[in-house]
C-alpha positions in Angstrom: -136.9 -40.1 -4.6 -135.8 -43.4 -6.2 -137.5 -43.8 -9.8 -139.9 -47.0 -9.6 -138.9 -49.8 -11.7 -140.8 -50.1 -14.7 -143.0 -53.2 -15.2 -141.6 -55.6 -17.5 -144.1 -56.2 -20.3 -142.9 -59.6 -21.8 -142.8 -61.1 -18.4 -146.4 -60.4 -17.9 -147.8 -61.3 -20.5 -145.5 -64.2 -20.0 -147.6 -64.9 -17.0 -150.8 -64.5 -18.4 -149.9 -66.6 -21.5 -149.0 -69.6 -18.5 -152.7 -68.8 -17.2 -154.7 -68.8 -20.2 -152.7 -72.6 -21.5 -153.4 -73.7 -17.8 -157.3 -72.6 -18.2 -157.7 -73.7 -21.2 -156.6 -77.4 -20.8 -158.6 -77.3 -17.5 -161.8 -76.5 -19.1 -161.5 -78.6 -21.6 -160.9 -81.4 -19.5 -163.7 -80.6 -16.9 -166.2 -79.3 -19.3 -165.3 -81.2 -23.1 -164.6 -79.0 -26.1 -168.0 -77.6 -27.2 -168.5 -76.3 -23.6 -165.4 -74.4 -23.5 -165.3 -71.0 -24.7 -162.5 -67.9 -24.8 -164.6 -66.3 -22.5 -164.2 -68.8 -20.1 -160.8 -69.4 -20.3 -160.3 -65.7 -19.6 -162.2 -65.7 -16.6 -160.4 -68.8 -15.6 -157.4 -67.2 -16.1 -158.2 -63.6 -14.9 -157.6 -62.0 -18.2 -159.7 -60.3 -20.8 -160.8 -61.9 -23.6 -159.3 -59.5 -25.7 -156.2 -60.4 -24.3 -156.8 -64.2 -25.7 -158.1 -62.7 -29.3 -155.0 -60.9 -29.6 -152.4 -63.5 -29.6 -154.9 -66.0 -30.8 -157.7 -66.4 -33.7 -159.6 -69.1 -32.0 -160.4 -71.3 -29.0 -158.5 -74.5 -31.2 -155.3 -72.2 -31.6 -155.3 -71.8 -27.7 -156.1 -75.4 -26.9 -153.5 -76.8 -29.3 -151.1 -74.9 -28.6 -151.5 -74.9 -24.6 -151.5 -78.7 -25.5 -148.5 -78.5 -27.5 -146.7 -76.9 -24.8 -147.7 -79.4 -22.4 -146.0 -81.8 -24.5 -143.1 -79.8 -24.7 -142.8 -79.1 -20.5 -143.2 -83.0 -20.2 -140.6 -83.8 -22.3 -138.3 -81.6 -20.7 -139.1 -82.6 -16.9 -138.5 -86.1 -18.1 -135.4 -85.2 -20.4 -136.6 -88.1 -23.0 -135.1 -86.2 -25.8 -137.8 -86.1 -27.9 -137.1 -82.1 -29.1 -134.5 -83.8 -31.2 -135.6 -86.9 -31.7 -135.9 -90.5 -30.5 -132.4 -91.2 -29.0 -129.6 -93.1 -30.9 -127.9 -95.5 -28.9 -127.4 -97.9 -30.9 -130.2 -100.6 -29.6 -133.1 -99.5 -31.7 -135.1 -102.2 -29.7 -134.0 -100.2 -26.0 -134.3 -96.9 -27.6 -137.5 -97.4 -28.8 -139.1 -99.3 -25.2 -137.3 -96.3 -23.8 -139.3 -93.9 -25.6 -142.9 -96.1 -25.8 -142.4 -96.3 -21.4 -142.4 -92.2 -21.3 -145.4 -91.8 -23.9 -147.1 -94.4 -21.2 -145.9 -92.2 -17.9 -147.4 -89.3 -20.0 -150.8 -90.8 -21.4 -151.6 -92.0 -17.6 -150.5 -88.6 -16.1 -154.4 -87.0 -15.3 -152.7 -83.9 -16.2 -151.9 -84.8 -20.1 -154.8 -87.5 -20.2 -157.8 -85.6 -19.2 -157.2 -82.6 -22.4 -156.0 -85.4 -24.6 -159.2 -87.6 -24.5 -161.4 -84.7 -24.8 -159.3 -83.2 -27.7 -158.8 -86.4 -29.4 -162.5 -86.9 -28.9 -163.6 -83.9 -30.6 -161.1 -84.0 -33.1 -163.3 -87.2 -34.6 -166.1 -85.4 -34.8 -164.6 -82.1 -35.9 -162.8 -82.6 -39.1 -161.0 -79.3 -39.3 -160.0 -79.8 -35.6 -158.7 -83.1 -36.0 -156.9 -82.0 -39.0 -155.1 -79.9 -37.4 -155.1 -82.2 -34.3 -153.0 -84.7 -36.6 -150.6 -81.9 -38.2 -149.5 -80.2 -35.3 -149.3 -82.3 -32.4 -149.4 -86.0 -33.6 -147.3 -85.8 -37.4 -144.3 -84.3 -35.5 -144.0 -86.7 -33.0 -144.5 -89.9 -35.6 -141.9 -88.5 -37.8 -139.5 -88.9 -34.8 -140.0 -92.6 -35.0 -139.5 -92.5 -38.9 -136.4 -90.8 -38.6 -135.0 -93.3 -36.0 -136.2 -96.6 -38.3 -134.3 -95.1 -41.2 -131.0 -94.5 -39.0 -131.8 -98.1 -37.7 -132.0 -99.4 -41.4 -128.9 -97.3 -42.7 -126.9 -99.1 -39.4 -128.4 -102.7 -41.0 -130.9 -103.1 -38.2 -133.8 -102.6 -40.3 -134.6 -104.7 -43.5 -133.6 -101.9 -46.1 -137.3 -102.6 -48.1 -139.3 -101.4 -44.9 -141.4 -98.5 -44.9 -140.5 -96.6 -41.5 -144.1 -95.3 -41.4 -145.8 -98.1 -41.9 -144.0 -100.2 -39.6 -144.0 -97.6 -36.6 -147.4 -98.7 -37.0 -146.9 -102.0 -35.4 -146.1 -100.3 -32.1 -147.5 -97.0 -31.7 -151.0 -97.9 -33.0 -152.1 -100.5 -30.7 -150.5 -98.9 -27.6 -153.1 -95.5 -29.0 -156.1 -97.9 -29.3 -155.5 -99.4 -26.3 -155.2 -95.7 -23.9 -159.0 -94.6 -26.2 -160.5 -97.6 -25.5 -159.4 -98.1 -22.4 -159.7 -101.9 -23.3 -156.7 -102.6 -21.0 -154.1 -101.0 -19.3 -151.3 -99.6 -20.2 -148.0 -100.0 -18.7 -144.4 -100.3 -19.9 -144.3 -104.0 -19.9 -147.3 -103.5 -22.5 -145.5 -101.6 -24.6 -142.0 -103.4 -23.8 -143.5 -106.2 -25.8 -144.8 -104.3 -28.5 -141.7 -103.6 -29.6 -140.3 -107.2 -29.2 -143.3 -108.3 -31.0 -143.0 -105.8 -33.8 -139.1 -106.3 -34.2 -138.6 -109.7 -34.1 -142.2 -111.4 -35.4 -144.3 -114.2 -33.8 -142.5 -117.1 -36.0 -140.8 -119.1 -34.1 -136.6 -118.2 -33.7 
């Protein structure tokens, strides 16, 4: 008799890792974060809890990282470049509308926007969360922006006495207060002008 094939382990709990991220941002979404609990992300995602306390200490380590993944899928289904940074052509002012339009196809995709709003939610009432909220998933992605303003200011296109992370500011900071509040929409000619607004001023020319 033919020997049977032996199960591969890493692609298993590959699969199981994919079901516990995809129940754990569902949850979160449907039910908010104080509601959602290991236990029912492994029955969501037809594993044993054990399974979930093994790779991870805590319901936050799943969440952010099942959110940090997210991120990371998006990025590559859109091929934005953001795993190595904000893209150099050149044009700071198309690079960064370029970059600003994707973050809006993202925040208005139900799939990143539901966990978002209830992570970012909690994370103001949850200091250690929303520590770690900032420090894992937002830092990284703001220090993108820095290090495209200080290649901008090294190619003169920058005033060299500008602080990259204060002026990122300008744009990214109304276009978050505007998705939380939901004060207005969002949509690429929103952030489009952001970034004229932010780059060249309101005096006149």
């Amino acid at each position: 008799m033919p020997d049977k094939p032996v199960p591969d382990a890493g692609r298993r709990s590959e699969k199981s890792r994919r079901a516990i991220y995809a129940a754990a941002l569902a949850l979160v979404a449907e039910t908010g974060y104080p509601k959602t609990t290991v236990e029912g992300i492994a029955a969501r995602a037809g594993v044993g809890k054990q399974t979930i306390y093994r790779w991870w200490p805590s319901k936050a380590d799943v969440l952010l990282e099942a959110f940090l993944d997210l991120g990371e899928q998006a990025a590559a289904r859109q091929g934005d470049g953001q795993g190595d940074g904000i893209p150099d052509t050149g044009d700071l002012a198309a690079d960064l509308k370029a970059v600003l339009r994707a973050t809006v196809d993202e925040l208005s995709d139900p799939v990143f926007e539901a966990p978002a709003r209830a992570l970012t939610a909690e994370g103001m009432v949850n200091e250690q969360l929303g520590r770690r909220f900032v420090a894992q998933l937002l830092e990284p992605q703001l220090e993108l922006y820095v290090r495209r303003l200080r290649s901008a200011q090294e190619a003169g296109a920058v005033r060299p006495g500008i602080d990259p992370r204060i002026a990122l500011e300008l744009f990214v900071s109304p276009l978050a207060q505007r998705w939380l509040q939901r004060t207005a929409p969002i949509s690429h000619e929103y952030t489009d002008t952001l970034v004229d607004y932010a780059l060249y001023g309101l005096a006149p020319r």
